[in-house]
Structure formats: C-alpha cells, structure tokens
N, C-alpha and C positions, 0 to 999 in steps of 0.2 A: 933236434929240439922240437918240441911241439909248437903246433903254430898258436896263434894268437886267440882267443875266444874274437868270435865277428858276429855280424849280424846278416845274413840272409835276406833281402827285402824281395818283395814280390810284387808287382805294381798288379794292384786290385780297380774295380770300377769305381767313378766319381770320386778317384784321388784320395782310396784308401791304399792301404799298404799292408799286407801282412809281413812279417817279420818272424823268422824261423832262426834262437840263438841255440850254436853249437859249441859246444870246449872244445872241440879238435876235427882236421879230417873226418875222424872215423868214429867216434864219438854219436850216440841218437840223439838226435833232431828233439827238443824240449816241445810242449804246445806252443802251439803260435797265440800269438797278440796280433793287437791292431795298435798301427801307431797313424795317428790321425796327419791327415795335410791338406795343403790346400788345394780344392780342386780348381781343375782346368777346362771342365763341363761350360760351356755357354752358359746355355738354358737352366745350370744351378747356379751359376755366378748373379743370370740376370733375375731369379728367383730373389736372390739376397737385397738385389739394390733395390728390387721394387717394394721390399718390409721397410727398409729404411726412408727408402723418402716417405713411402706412407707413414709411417712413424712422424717423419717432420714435419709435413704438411699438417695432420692431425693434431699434434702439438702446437703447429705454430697456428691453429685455429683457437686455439683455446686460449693461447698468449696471447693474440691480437684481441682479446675481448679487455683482457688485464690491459693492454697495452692502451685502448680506448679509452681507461678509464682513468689512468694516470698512473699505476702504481710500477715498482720498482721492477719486480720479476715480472717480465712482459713476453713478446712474443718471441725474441732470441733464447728468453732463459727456459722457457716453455719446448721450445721448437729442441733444445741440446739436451733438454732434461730426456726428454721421449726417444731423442736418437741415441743418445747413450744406455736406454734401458733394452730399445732394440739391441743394438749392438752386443750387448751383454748376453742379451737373450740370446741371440746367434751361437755366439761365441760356448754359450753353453750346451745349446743343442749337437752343433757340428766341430767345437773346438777339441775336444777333450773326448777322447776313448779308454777302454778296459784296460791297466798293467798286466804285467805277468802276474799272477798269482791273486788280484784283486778282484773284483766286482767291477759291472760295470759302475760308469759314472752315474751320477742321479743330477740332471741338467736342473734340476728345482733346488740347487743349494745357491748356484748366482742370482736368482731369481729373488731367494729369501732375501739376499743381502741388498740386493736394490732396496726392496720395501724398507727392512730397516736401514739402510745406509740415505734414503730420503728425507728422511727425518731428522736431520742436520740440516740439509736443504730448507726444507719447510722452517726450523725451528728461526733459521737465518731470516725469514722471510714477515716474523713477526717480531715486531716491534713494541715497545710501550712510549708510548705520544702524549707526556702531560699524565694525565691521569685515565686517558684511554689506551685499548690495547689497538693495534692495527695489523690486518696482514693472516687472518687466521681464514678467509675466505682464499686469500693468494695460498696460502701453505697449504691449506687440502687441494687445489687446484694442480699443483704443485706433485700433491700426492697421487691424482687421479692421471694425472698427465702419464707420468714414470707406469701405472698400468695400462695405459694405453699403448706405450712402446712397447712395452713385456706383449699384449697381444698381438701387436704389429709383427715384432723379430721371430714370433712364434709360428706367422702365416693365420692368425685369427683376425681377416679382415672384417669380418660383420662385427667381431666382435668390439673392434676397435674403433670403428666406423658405430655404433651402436653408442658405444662409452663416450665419445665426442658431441654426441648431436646431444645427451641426456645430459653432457656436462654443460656445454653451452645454452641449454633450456635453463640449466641450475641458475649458473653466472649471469645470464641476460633478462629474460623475460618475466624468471621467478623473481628478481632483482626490483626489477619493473613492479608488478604484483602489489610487492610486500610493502611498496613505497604506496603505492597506491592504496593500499589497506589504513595505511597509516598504524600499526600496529603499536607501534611505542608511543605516538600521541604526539603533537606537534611537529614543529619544523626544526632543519640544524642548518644551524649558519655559518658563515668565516666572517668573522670580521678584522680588520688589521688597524692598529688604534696608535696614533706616535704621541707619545705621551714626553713632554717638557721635562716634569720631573717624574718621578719611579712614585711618589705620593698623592700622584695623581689619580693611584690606580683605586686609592679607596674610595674614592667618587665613582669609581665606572664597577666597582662590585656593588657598592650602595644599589647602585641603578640595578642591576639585576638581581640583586635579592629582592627589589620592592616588584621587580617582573615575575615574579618566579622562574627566573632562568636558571636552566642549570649548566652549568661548566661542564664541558666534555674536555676540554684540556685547553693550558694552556703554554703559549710559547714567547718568549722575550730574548730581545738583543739589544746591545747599543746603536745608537744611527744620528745623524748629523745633528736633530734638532733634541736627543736627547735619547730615547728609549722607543722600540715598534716593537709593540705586542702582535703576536698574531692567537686571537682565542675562537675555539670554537665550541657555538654553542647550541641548545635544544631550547626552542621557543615552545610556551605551553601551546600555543596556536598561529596560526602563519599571521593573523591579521595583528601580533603583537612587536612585527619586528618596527612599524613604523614608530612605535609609541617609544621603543627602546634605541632608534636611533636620535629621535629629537632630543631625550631627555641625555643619552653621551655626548651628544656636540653642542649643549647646552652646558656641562660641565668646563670650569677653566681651564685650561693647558691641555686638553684632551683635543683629539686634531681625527676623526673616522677618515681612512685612506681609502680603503673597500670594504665591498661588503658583498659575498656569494652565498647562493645555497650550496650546503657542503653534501656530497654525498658518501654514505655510510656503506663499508663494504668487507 
C-alpha cells in the first residue's frame, strides 16, 4: 500500500521551517512553503519584548494624563489599548507566512482592523451627561494611542516616541492654552444643590436665567433630606459666580453643598 501523503520539514534560520509535501515515496517533491513558528533566536525574542514595553510605557504616558484629570479610560486602558495594537502588529509581521498555492500575507490587514475595530473602544468612551457630550477628547486619545502601538510592534521607535510627545503637547499644554484664551467666553462650574422639595428647582433656574447662565447639564438623585442635584454650569464671567451663589442660598429649601471649577475636556 502506498504510504501516507506527510510533510517534510526542514528547520530554516530564526525559527522558520520549510515544508516540502509529497503523496508517496517516490512521488516529486511539490514547491516548498513556509510555515511560520516561533523563534528561539535571543536577540529576536528580546527585539519583540522591547516594542512591547515601549508600546506600554508610551501608552501608559498618555493615560496618565487622562488619569490626572479624572476621566474613565486612564492609564491602564491606555497602557492595554497600545499593547494590544503592538501585539497584533507582531503577530502580523512575523505570525503568519505564504500557503501553498497563495500569495504572500499582507501584514496591513490586522493592522486595518485595529483602526476600525478602536472605534468601538472610542465610541464606549463617549458619553452623553445631561445635555452635554463627554469623552470625545478620551476617544481620539484612545484612537491615537492604538497608532502608537501599531508603530511600536512595527520597530518605528521615533516614530512612536514622536506620536507620544505631540499627543501629550495636544492633551496638556494646548489644554492649558485654550483655557487660558478663554475661547468660549466665561467660567464652568459644578455646583451640587440638595434641594427639600424637587420645586424648589424653579427658584434655582429663575436665578440663572436672570444670570444668563447656561446649563451644560444637569444631574439629580434622591438623598436623605430630599433631592441632590449636581449641575454644571457656564458663567458669562468668572466675577458672576459670587452674585449667583448669594442669590441660591437665598432661595428656601435650596441648601449649595459645593461649588468647583469644572474642567472641560
């Protein structure tokens, strides 16, 4: 009986393999493929580890900005987001070799799907607060990060190291900036208000419609002495938050608990 169809392997350098299939003994030898594995190289094992921590490191730079400033996706979800786009990236360059019969691989299809497959990520990342939207600065961050791993897993350290220092100028200092410019024109607040009854709230809008305040959102719950609002709002001018607090705890059953600058991000 004829023997078995098998496979021929031939240990190649850096832990490739070529693979020569025959249908029998005596049978020719078909073209050879490459069937990819894992190398056993040092010097390319510790190639790989050092994309990936730079991957994290770089990521968890950018999260620790997020993380500073209070929001949800911070320096963990930053630091995994970038090591998994590493990862991928890897895994696309060195994972996957030519079939018999096919093309090689094209390493830019995992690549593609990160970009769009972040954007679930991102979308997770924005929120709607009341009547404002929040999280659309975290969500490109978010987006920028996952490019940052794709250059890292790729071996593009400037490139990554480049992408990091321009994103953190973005998230910090332009942040800084624009506050300072005052561009949208006044101050935003928090206030948190515990109101007796829930009818009490038409006295505390009175008061800001006669400030021209504008409502950036607002939020309410029930609480021991009755109802805590927490609203945050845009003053036409920072010297008008005094005048609009005298005139809410001037109001009855209205009770101001805090009062911060809020910042917009």
């Amino acid at each position: 009986m004829p023997r078995a169809p098998y496979l021929a392997i031939n240990r190649a350098c850096h832990g490739h393999y070529t693979a020569t299939r025959r249908a029998g003994p005596a049978a020719p030898a078909s073209p050879a493929f490459e069937v990819q594995c894992v190398s056993t190289d040092m010097s390319f094992q510790f190639d790989i580890l050092v994309r990936l921590v730079a991957a994290a490191v770089l990521g968890a730079a950018l999260g620790l900005e997020r993380e500073i400033h209070g929001h949800q996706a911070g320096m963990r979800t930053h630091m995994l987001v970038s090591l998994g786009s590493a990862i991928f990236t890897v895994l696309s360059i060195y994972g996957f070799s030519a079939t018999p019969g096919g093309g090689a691989p094209d390493p830019s299809r995992i690549s593609a799907q990160i970009v769009t497959g972040i954007g679930f990520l991102g979308a997770g990342a924005i929120i709607k607060y009341g009547t404002n939207i929040r999280g659309l600065t975290t969500a490109a961050s978010l987006w920028v990060v996952a490019s940052i791993g794709l250059a890292a897993g790729a071996g593009g350290y400037f490139l990554a190291t480049a992408g990091t220092v321009i994103g953190l100028l973005a998230l910090w200092p332009a942040h800084v900036l624009v506050g300072k410019l005052n561009l949208r024109g006044g101050q935003v607040v928090r206030l948190e208000l515990d109101l007796r009854k829930l009818d009490a709230f038409a006295g505390v809008s009175k008061v800001l419609l006669d400030h021209h305040v504008e409502t950036i959102s607002i939020a309410s719950e029930k609480s021991k002495v009755g109802h805590r609002m927490e609203l945050e709002l845009r003053l036409p001018n920072r010297g008008e938050t005094h005048g609009v607090l005298t005139d809410l705890e001037a109001l009855p059953g209205v009770d101001v608990k805090t009062v911060s600058v809020a910042e917009e991000a």
